[in-house]
C-alpha atoms as a printed R data frame, in Angstrom:
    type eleno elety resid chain resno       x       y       z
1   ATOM     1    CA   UNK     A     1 124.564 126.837 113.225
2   ATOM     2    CA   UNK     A     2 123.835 124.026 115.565
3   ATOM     3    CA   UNK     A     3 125.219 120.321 115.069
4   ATOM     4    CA   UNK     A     4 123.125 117.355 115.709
5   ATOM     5    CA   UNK     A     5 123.467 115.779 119.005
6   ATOM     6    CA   UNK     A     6 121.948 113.898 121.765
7   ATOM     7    CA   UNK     A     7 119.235 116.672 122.919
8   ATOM     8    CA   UNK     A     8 118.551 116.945 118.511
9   ATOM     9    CA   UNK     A     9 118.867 113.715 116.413
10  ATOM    10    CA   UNK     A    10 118.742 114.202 112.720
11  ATOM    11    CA   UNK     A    11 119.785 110.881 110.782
12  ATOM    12    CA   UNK     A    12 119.775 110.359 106.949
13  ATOM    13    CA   UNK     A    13 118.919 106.784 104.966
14  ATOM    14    CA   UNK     A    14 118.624 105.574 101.627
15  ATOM    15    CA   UNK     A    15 114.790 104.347 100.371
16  ATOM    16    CA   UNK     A    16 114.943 100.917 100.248
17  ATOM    17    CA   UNK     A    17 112.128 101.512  97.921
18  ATOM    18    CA   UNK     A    18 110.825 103.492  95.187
19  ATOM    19    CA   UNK     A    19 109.193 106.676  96.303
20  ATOM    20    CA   UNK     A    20 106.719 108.933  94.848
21  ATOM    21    CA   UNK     A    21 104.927 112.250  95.371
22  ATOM    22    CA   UNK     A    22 101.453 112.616  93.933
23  ATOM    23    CA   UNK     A    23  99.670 115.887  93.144
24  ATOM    24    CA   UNK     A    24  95.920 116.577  91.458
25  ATOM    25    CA   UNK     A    25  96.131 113.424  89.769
26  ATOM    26    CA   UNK     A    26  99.781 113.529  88.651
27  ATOM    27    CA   UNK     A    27 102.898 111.541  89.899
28  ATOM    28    CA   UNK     A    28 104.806 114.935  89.933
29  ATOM    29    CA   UNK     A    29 108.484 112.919  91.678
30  ATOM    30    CA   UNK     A    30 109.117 109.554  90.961
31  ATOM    31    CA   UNK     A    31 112.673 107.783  92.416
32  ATOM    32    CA   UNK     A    32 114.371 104.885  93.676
33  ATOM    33    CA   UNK     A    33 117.158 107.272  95.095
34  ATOM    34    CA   UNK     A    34 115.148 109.088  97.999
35  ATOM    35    CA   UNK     A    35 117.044 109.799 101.173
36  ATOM    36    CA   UNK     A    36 114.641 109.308 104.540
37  ATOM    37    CA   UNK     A    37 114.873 111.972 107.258
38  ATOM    38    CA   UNK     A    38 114.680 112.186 110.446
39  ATOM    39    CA   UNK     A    39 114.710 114.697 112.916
40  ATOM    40    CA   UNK     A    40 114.233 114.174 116.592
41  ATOM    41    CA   UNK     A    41 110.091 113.251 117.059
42  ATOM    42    CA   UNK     A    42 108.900 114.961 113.605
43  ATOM    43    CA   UNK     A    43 107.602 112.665 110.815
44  ATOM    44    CA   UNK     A    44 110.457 111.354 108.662
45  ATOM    45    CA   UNK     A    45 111.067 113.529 105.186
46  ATOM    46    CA   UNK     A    46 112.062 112.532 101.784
47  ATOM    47    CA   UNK     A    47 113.620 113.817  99.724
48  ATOM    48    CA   UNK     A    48 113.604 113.634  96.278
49  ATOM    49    CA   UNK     A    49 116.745 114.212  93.810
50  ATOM    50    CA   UNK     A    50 115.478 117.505  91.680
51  ATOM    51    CA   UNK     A    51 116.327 115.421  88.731
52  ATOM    52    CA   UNK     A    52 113.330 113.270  89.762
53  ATOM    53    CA   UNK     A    53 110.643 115.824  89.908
54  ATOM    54    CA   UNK     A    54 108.466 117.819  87.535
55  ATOM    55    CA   UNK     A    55 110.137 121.397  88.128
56  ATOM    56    CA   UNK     A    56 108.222 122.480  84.994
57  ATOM    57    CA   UNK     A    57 105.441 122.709  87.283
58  ATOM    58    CA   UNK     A    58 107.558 124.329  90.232
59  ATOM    59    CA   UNK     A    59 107.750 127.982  90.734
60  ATOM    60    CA   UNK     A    60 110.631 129.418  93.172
61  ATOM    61    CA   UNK     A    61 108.233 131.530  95.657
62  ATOM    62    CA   UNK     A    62 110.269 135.030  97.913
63  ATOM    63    CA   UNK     A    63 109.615 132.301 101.545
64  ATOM    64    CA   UNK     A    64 113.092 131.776 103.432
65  ATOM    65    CA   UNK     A    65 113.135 129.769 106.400
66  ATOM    66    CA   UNK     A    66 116.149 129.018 108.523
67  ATOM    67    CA   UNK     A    67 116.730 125.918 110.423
68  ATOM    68    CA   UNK     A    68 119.569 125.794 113.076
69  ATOM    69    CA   UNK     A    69 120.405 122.488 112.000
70  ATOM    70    CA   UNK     A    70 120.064 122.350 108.758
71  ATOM    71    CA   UNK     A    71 120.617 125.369 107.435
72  ATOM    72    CA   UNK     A    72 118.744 127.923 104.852
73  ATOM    73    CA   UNK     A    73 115.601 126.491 102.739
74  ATOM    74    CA   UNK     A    74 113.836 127.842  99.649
75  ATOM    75    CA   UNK     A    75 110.488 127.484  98.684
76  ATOM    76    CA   UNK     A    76 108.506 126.018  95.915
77  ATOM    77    CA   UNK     A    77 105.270 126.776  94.427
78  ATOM    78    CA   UNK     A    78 103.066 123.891  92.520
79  ATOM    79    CA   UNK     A    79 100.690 124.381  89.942
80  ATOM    80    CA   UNK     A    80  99.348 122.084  87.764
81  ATOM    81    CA   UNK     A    81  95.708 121.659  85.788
82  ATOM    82    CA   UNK     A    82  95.181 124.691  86.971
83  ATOM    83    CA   UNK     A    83  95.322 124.098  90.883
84  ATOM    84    CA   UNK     A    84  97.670 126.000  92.572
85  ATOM    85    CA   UNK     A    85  99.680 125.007  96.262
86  ATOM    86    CA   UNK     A    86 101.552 128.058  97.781
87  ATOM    87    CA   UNK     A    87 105.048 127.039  99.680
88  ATOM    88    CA   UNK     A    88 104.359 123.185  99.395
89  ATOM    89    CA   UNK     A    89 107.991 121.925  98.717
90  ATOM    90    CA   UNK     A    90 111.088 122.887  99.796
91  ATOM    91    CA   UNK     A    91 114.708 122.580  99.380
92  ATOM    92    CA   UNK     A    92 118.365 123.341 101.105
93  ATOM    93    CA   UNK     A    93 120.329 124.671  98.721
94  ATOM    94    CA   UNK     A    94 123.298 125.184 100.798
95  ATOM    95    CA   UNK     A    95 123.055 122.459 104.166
96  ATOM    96    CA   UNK     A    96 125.034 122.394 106.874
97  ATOM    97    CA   UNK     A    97 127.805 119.787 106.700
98  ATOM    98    CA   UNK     A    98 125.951 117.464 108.688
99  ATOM    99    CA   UNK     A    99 123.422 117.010 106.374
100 ATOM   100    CA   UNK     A   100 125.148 117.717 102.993
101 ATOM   101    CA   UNK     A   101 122.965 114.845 101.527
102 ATOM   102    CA   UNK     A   102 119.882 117.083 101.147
103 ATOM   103    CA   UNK     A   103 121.307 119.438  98.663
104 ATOM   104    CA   UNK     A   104 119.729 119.232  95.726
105 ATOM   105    CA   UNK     A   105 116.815 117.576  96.897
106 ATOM   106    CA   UNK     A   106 113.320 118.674  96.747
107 ATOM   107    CA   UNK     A   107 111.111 117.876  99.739
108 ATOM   108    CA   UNK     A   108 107.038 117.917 100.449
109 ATOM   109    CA   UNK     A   109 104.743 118.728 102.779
110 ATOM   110    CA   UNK     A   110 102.756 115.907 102.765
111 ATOM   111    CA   UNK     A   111  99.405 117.305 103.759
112 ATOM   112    CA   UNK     A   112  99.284 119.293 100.803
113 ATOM   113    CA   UNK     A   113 101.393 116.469  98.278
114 ATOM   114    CA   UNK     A   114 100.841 112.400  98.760
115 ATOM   115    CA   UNK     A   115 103.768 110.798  99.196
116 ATOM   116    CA   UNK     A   116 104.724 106.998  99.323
117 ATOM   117    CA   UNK     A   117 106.655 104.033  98.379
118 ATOM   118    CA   UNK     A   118 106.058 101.909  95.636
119 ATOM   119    CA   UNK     A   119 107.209  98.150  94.585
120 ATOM   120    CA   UNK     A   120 109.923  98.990  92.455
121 ATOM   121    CA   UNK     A   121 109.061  95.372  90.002
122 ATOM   122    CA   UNK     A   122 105.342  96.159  90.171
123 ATOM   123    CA   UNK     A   123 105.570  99.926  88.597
124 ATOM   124    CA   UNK     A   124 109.223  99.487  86.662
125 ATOM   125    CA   UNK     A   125 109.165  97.532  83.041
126 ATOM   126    CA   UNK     A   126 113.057  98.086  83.486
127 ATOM   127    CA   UNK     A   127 112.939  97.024  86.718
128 ATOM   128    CA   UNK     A   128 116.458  95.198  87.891
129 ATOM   129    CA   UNK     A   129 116.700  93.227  90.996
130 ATOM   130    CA   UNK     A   130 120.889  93.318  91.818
131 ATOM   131    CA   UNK     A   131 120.352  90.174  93.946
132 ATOM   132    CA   UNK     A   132 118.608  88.503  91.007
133 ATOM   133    CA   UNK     A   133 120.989  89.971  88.376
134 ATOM   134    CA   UNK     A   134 124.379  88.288  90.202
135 ATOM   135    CA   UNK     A   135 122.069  84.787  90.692
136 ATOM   136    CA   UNK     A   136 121.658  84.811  87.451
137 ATOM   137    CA   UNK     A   137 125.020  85.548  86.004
138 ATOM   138    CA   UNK     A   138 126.027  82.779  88.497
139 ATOM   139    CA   UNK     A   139 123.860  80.399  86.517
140 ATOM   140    CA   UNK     A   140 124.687  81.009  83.325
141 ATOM   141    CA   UNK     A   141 128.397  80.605  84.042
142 ATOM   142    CA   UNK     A   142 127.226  77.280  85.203
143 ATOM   143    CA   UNK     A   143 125.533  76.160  82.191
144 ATOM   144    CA   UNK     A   144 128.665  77.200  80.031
145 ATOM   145    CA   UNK     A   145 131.219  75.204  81.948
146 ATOM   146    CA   UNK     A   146 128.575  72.429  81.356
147 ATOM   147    CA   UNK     A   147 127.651  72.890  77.737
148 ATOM   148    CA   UNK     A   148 130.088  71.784  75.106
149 ATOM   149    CA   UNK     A   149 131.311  73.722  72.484
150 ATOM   150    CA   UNK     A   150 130.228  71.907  69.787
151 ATOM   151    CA   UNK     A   151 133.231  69.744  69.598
152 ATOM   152    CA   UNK     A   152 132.031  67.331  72.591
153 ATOM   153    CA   UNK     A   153 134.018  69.164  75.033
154 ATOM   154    CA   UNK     A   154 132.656  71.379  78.190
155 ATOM   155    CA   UNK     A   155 134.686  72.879  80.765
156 ATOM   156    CA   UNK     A   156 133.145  70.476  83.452
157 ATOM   157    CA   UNK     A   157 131.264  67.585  83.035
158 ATOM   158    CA   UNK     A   158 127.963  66.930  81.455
159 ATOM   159    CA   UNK     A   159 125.134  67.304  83.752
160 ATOM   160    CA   UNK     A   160 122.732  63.810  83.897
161 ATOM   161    CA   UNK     A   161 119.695  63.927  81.083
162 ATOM   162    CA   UNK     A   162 116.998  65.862  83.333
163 ATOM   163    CA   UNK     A   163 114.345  63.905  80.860
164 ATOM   164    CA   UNK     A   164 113.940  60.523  79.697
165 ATOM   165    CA   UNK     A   165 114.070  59.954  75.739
166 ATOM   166    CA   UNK     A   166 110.488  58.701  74.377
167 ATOM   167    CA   UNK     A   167 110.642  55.404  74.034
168 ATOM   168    CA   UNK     A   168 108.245  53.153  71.433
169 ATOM   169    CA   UNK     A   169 106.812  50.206  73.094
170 ATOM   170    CA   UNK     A   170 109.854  47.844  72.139
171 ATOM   171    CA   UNK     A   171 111.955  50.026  73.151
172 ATOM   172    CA   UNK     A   172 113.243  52.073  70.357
173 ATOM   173    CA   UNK     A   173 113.792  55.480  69.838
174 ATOM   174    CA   UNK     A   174 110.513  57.546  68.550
């Protein structure tokens, strides 16, 4: 085993987006928990939580490869509508310490799997913006210190009439 260092960088990040992997016409992983690797000058990984992807249409395959830094990975086998890609995904079961993050995740080579990020609000009916969510709940705490509770009495008081009340020619109430 070899740690990380200066003459090997491997660093690990959270998506900031949704991330998908797309196979003969199928969105096979689909998450908005993806961790981003990256290792020295290769392309940057992701991984996928296995709970995310289709392993009904993953087959473990006999390929071992062994990675100084990262430790032992297995091998995965797609097929789906009946095409077939040998090897194309693979996963540390057991990772060094240094990248513990990776176990359980499922990886891609992306020549052989399209992978990318998605808007999160664009793709997601149940879509939940966290920055939204605590603007909101700040507003509505607002308008209930403002709002009386039936009995004439708020909290704070009354916000100004944002409209005017319609008004008949002479001046009375419509």
């Amino acid at each position: 085993m070899q740690t990380p260092g200066s003459g090997h960088r491997i660093t690990l990040e959270r998506g900031q987006r949704r991330w998908r992997a797309y196979f003969n016409h199928h969105v096979i992983a689909d998450t908005d928990d993806a961790l981003i690797l990256r290792e020295g000058d290769l392309p940057p990984v992701v991984y996928f939580p296995r709970q995310d992807v289709s392993m009904e249409y993953m087959g473990r395959t006999d390929r071992r490869t062994h990675c100084p830094f990262k430790g032992d990975a297995a091998y995965y086998t797609l097929t789906m509508g009946g095409q077939i890609a040998e090897n194309v995904a693979w996963s540390y079961e057991a990772p060094f310490d240094s990248v513990a993050d990776i176990q359980g995740r499922i990886a891609f080579y992306p020549d052989q799997v399209e992978i990318y990020d998605v808007d999160d609000a664009a793709v997601n009916p149940h879509h939940r913006d966290r920055r939204h969510e605590r603007m909101a709940r700040d507003e509505v705490a607002q308008i209930i210190q403002h709002t009386d509770a039936g009995d004439g009495a708020s909290q704070r008081d009354h916000w100004p009439p944002n409209v005017e009340r319609p008004l008949t020619d002479d001046g009375r109430l419509r």
